[in-house]
C-alpha positions in Angstrom: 6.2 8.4 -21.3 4.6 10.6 -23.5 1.0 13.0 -23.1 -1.7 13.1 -25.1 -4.6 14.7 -24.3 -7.0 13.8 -27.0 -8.0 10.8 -26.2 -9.1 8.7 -22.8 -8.3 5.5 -21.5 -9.3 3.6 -18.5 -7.6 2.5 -16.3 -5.9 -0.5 -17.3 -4.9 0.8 -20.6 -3.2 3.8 -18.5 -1.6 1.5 -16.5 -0.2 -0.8 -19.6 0.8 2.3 -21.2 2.6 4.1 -18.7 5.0 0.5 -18.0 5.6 0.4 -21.7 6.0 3.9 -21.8 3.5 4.4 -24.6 0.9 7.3 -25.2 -0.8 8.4 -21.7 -3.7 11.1 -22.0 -2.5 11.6 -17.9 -0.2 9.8 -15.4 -2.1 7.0 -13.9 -3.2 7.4 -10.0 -2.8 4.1 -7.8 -4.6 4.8 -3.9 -6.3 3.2 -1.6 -9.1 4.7 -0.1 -10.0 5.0 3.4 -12.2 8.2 3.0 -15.5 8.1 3.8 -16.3 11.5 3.2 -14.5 11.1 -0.5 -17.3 8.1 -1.2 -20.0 10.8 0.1 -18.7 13.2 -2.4 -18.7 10.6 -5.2 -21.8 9.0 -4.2 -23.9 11.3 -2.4 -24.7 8.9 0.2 -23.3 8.1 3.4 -21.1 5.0 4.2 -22.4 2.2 5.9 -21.8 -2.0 6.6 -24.7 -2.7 4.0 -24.2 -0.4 1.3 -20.2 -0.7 1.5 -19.6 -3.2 -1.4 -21.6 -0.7 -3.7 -20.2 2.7 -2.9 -16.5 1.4 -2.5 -17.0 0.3 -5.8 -18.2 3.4 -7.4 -15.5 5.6 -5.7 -12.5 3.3 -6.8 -13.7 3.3 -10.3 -14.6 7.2 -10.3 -11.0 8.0 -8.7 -8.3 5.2 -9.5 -6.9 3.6 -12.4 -4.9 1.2 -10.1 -5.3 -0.4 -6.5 -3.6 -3.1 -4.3 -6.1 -5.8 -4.0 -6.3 -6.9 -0.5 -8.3 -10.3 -0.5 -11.9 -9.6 0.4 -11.6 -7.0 2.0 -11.2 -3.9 -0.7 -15.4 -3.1 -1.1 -16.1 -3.5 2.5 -16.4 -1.6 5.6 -15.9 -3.1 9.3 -18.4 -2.7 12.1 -16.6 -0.7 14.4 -15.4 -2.1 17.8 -16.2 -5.5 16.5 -14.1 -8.5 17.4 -13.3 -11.9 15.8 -11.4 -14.5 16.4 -9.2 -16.6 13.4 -8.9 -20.2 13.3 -5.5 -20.0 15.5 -7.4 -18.5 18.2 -5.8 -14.3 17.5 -8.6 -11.4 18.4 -8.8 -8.9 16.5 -10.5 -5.7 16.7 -12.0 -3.8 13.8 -12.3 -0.7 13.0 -14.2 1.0 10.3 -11.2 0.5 7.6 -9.0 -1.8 9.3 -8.8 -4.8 12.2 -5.5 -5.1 14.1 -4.8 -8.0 16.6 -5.9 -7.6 19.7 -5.2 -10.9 22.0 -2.4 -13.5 20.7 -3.4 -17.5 21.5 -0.3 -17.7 23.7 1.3 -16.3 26.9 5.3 -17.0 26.3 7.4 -18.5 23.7 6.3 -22.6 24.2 2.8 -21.3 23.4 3.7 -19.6 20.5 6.0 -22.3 19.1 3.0 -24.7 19.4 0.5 -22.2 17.1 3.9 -21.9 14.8 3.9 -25.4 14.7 0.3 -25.6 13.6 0.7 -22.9 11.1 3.4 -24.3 9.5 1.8 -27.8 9.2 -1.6 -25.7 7.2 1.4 -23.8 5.2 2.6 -27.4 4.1 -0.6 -28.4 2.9 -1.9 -25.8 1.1 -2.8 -26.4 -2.6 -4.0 -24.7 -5.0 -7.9 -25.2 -5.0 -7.9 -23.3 -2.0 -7.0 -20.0 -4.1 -10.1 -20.6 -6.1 -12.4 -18.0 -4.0 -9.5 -15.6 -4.5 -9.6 -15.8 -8.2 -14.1 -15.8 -7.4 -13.5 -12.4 -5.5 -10.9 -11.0 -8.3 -13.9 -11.9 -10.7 -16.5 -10.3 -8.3 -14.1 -6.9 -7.3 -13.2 -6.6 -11.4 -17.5 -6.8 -11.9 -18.1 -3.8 -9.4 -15.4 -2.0 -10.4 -17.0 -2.3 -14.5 -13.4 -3.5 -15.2 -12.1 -0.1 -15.3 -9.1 -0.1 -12.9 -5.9 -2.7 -12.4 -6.2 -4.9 -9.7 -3.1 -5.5 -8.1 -1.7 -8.2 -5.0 -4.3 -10.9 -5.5 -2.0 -13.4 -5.1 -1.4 -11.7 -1.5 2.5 -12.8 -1.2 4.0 -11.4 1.8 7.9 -11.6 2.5 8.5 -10.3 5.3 11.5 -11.8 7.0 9.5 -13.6 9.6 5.8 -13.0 11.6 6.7 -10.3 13.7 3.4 -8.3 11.8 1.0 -10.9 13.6 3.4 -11.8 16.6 5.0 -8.5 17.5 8.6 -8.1 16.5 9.8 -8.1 19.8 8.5 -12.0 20.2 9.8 -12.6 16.6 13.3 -11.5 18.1 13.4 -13.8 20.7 11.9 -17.2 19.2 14.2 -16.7 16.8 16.9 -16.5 19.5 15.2 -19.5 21.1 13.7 -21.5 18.4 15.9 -21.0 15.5 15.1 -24.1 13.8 11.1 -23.8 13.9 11.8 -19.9 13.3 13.6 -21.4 10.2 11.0 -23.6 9.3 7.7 -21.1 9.6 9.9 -19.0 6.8 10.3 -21.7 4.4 6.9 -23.5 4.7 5.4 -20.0 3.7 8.0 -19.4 1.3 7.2 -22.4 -0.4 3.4 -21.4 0.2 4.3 -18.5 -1.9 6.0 -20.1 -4.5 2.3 -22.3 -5.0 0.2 -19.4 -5.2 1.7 -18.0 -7.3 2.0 -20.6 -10.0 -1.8 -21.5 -9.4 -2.6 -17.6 -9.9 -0.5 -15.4 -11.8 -1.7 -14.3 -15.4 -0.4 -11.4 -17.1 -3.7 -11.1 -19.3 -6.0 -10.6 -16.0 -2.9 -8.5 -14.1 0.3 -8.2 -15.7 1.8 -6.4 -13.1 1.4 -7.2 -9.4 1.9 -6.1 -5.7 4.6 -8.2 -3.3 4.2 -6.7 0.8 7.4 -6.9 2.8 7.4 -4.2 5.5 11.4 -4.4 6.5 11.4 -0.5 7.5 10.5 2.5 9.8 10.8 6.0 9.8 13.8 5.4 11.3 15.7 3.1 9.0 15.2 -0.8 8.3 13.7 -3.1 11.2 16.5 -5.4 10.8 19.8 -5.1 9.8 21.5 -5.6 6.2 23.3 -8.4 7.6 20.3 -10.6 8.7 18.3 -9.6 5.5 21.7 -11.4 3.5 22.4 -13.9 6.3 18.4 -15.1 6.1 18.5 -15.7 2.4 16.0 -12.9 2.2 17.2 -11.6 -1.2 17.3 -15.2 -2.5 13.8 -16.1 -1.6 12.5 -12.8 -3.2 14.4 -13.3 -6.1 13.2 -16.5 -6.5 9.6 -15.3 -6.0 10.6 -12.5 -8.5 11.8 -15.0 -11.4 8.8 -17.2 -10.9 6.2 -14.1 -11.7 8.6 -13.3 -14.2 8.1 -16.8 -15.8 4.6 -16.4 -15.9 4.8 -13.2 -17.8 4.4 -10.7 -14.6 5.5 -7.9 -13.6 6.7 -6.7 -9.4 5.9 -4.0 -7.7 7.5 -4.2 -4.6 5.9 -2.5 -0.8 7.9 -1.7 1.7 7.1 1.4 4.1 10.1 3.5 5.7 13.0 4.2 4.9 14.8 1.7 2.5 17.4 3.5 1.1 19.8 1.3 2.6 19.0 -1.8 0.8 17.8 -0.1 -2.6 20.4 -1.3 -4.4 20.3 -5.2 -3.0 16.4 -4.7 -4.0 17.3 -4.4 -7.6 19.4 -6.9 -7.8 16.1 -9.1 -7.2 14.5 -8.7 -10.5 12.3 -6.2 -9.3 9.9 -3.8 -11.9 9.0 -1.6 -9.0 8.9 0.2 -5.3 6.1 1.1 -3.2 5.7 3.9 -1.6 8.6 6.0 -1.5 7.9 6.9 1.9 8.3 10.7 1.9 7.7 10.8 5.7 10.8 8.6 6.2 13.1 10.6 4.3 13.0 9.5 1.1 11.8 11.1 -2.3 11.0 10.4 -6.0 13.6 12.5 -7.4 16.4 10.7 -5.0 14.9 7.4 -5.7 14.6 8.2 -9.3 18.6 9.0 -9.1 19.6 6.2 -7.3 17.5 3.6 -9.0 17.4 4.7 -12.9 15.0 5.8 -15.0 13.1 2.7 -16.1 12.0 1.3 -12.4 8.2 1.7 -12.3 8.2 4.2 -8.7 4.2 3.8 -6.9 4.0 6.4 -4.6 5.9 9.5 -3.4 3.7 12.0 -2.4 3.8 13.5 1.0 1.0 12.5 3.4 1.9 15.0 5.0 0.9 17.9 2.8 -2.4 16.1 1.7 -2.7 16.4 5.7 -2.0 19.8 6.7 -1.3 21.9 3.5 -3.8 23.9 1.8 -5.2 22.8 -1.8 -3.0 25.5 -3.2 -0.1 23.3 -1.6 -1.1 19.9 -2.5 -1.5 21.2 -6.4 1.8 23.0 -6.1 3.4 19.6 -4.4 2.0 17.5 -7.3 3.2 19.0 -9.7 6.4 19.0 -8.8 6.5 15.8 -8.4 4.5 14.9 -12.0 7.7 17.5 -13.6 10.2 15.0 -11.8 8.5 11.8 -13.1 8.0 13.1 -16.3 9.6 10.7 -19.2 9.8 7.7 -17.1 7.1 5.0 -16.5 5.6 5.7 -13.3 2.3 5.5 -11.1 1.8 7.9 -8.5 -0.2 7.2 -4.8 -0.2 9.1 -1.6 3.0 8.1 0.3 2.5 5.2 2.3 -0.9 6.5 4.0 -4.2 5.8 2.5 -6.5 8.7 1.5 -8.0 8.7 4.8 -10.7 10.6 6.6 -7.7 12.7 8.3 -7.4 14.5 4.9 -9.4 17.0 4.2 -12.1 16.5 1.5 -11.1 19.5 -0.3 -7.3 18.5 -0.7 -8.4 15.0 -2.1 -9.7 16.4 -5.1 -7.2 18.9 -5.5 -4.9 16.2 -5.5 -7.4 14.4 -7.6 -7.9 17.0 -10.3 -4.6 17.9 -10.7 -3.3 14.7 -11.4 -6.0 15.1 -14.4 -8.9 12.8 -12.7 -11.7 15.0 -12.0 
């Protein structure tokens, strides 16, 4: 990857470049942004529901070049303390950036096999016509954004190795124990689900390269062991999810928080273009990634959440550029750890981080 600082891209074109390791005029920056007080500064007016869509907007095209699409949900803000409830019959709660489930449809194991059941039975029947208001809101999110930046995850494939994010892992554990064979089934029906979206959406001329969630770590190590993750045919259903945006001409970046050194090397053997987000606060690091994995694997992340948290801008300019010397000559994005820039960091240490990089 070579600089060049006489000339200026957008977004997209930094993103491109840095992959195929052309001419960048600076490293491209991928975030997401949880900040309200950074949409202030960008904006000069303050965050609310109504004015969300517009000022989100604005901010991520001021201050990214790259961003993991999230459904609808990127150029909006929650009513906080609101609740809803899903089609399944989960609460949730929301919170200004986020919602998290708040009451599950079921009391013990029978109840949650039935809602399984159900699930799985919806899985089996999706087609592709019901992706069409994703491709409407990629279309709407590329419009606000004045098709600066690269949209990434629209196809919103998650493979984690069952639904322990919506059902607790705990629960996961034992209807697996107890109900192997519907346990079993939920995977594949969504795996299959997968393999259909997919198809229907990927196209390297609106995305080439896109984002794949499977959160199998903590800080403390993976959530499950190695052996399940092989035992499972884990690896085989992400390799074959792998291949089949590989057929279409698209690239993988693949998300998992925590600490995945473990596994790193079972990961490659996937097919996979890329990690997400070197968690720093678990241990791990772009210059021991970078070792470990080789020089062309596209590395998202890496920077410590941590320092953007606590340090002082002298440290967050000092801490990015060490980590812009170690990345230096091989295709690389760079985000903020596994944390969002959030309101917890200080305004003044986001655009440090911002201007160093070469944004502002």
């Amino acid at each position: 990857m070579e600089m060049h600082g006489k000339f200026r891209m957008t977004g997209k074109e930094r993103c491109r470049a840095s992959v195929n390791a052309d001419k960048l005029d600076r490293p491209p920056f991928y975030a997401f942004i949880s900040s309200s007080k950074l949409v202030d500064h960008i904006c000069s007016e303050e965050l609310r529901v109504d004015n969300a869509t517009e000022l989100l907007a604005r901010t991520y095209a001021k201050c990214v070049d790259c961003t993991r699409q999230l459904l609808s949900d990127m150029f909006i803000v929650y009513e906080d303390g609101k609740q809803i409830t899903d089609d399944y019959g989960f609460l949730y709660r929301q919170s200004r950036f986020t919602q998290w489930v708040e009451k599950r449809p079921w009391h013990d194991l029978s109840g949650m096999a039935k809602v399984i059941k159900r699930q799985i039975e919806d899985m089996a029947t999706w087609e592709p016509d019901q992706q069409k208001d994703l491709c409407g809101r990629y279309e709407l999110c590329e419009k606000l954004s004045e098709g600066k930046i690269m949209l990434m995850g629209r196809a919103y494939v998650g493979t984690a190795p069952g639904s322990y994010f919506r059902d607790g892992l705990d629960n996961w554990v034992y209807f697996l124990a107890d109900y192997p064979d519907l346990a079993r089934a939920w995977v594949d029906a969504r795996h299959q689900m997968n393999l259909k979206r997919i198809k229907s959406y990927a196209d390297p001329q609106r995305c080439p390269i896109e984002h794949m969630d499977a959160d199998v770590a903590g800080k403390n190590g993976l959530l499950v062991s190695p052996h399940f993750l092989r035992r499972s045919g884990w690896y085989d259903r992400l390799s074959e999810l792998v291949e089949t945006y590989h057929q279409a001409g698209v690239r993988i970046v693949f998300h998992s928080d925590g600490d995945i050194r473990s596994i790193l090397h079972d990961l490659l053997a996937t097919g996979i273009d890329g990690l997400n987000p070197i968690d720093t606060s678990a241990g791990m690091s772009l210059a021991q990634t970078r070792k470990a994995v080789g020089r062309d694997l596209l590395l998202v992340g890496g920077l410590d959440h941590r320092i953007l948290l606590g340090g002082t801008t002298h440290d967050v300019r000092r801490h990015v550029k060490e980590q812009m010397a170690i990345m230096r000559g091989s295709p690389w994005w760079v985000g903020s750890s596994t944390e969002e820039l959030d309101d917890g960091i200080p305004l003044e240490n986001i655009v440090a981080l911002l201007e160093t990089i070469g944004i502002f």
